[in-house]
C-alpha positions as a Markdown table, in Angstrom:
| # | Residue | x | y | z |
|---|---|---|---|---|
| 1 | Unk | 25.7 | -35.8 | -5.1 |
| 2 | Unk | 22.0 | -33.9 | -4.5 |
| 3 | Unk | 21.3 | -31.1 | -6.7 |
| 4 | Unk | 21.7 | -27.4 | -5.1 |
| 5 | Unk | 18.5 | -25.8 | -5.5 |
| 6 | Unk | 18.2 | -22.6 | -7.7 |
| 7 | Unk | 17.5 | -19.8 | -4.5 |
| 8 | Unk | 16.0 | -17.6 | -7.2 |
| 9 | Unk | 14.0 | -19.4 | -8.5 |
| 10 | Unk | 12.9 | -21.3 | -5.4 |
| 11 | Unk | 12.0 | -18.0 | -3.7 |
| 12 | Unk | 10.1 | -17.0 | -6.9 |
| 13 | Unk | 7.8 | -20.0 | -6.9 |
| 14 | Unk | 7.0 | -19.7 | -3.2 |
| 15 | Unk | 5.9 | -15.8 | -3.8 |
| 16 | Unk | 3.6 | -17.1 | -6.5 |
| 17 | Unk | 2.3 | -20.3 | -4.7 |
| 18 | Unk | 1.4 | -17.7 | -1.4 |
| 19 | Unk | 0.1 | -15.5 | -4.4 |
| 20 | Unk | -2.0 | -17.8 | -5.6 |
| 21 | Unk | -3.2 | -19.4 | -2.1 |
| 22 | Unk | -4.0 | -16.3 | -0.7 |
| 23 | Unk | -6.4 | -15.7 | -3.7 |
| 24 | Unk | -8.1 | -18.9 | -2.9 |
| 25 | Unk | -6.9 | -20.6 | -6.3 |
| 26 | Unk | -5.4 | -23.9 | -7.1 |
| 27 | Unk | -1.9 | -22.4 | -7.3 |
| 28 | Unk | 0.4 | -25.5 | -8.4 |
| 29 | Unk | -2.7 | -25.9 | -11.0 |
| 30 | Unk | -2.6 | -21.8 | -11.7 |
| 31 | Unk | 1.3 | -22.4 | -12.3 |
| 32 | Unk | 1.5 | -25.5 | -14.1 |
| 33 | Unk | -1.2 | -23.7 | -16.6 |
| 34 | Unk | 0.9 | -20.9 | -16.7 |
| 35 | Unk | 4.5 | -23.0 | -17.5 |
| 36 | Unk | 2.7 | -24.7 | -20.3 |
| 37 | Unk | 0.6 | -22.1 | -21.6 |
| 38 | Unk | 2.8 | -18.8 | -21.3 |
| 39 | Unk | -0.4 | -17.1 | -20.6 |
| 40 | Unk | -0.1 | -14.5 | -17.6 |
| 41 | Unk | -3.6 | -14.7 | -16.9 |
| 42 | Unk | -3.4 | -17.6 | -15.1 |
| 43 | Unk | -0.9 | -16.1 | -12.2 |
| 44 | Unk | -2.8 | -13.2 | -10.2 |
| 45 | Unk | -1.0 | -9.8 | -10.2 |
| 46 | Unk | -1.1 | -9.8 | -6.3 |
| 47 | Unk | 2.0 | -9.3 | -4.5 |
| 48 | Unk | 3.6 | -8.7 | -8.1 |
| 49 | Unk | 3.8 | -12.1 | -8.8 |
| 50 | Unk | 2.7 | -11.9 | -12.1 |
| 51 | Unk | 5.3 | -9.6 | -13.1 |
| 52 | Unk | 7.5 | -11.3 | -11.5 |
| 53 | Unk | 7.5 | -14.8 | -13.1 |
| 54 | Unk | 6.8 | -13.2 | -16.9 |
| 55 | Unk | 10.6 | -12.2 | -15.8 |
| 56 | Unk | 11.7 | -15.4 | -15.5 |
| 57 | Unk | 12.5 | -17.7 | -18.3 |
| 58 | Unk | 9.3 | -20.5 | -18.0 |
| 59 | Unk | 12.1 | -23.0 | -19.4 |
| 60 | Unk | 14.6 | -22.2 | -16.9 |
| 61 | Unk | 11.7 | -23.0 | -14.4 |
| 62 | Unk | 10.5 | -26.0 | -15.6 |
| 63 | Unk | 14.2 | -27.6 | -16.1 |
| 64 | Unk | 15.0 | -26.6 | -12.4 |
| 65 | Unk | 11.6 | -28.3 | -11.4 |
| 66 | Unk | 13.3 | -31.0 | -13.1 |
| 67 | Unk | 16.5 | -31.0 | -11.3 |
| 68 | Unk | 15.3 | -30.8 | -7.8 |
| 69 | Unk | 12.3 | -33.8 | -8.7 |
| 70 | Unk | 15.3 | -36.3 | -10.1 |
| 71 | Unk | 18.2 | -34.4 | -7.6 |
| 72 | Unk | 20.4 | -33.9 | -10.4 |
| 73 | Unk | 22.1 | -31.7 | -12.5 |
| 74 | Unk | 21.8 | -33.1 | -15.9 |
């Protein structure tokens, strides 16, 4: 059975990702920096998406990443 993609974190991921695009920056570089880092800097505070992803646990993010790249749940 195919993993059900987290909505929440989905949706956040596209609000940073248009974020980041409309900036002009490399967003799924911006974010990946950000995931490994922790450091804020690297997500632009337009649209809120800044504040909005330091609310979100970067390991819950990467392990759905996980999930929806191998379609499972563990």
């Amino acid at each position: 059975m195919a993993y059900q993609k987290n909505a929440k974190i989905e949706e956040l991921l596209n609000l940073v990702y248009e974020a980041e695009s409309g900036r002009g920056y490399p967003a799924i570089k911006m974010m990946a920096d950000y995931l490994s880092s922790g450091d804020p800097s690297y997500i632009t505070t337009a649209g809120s998406a800044r504040s909005r992803i330091m609310n979100q646990d970067s390991a819950e993010i990467i392990a759905e990443l996980l999930k929806v790249y191998f379609g499972k749940e563990r």
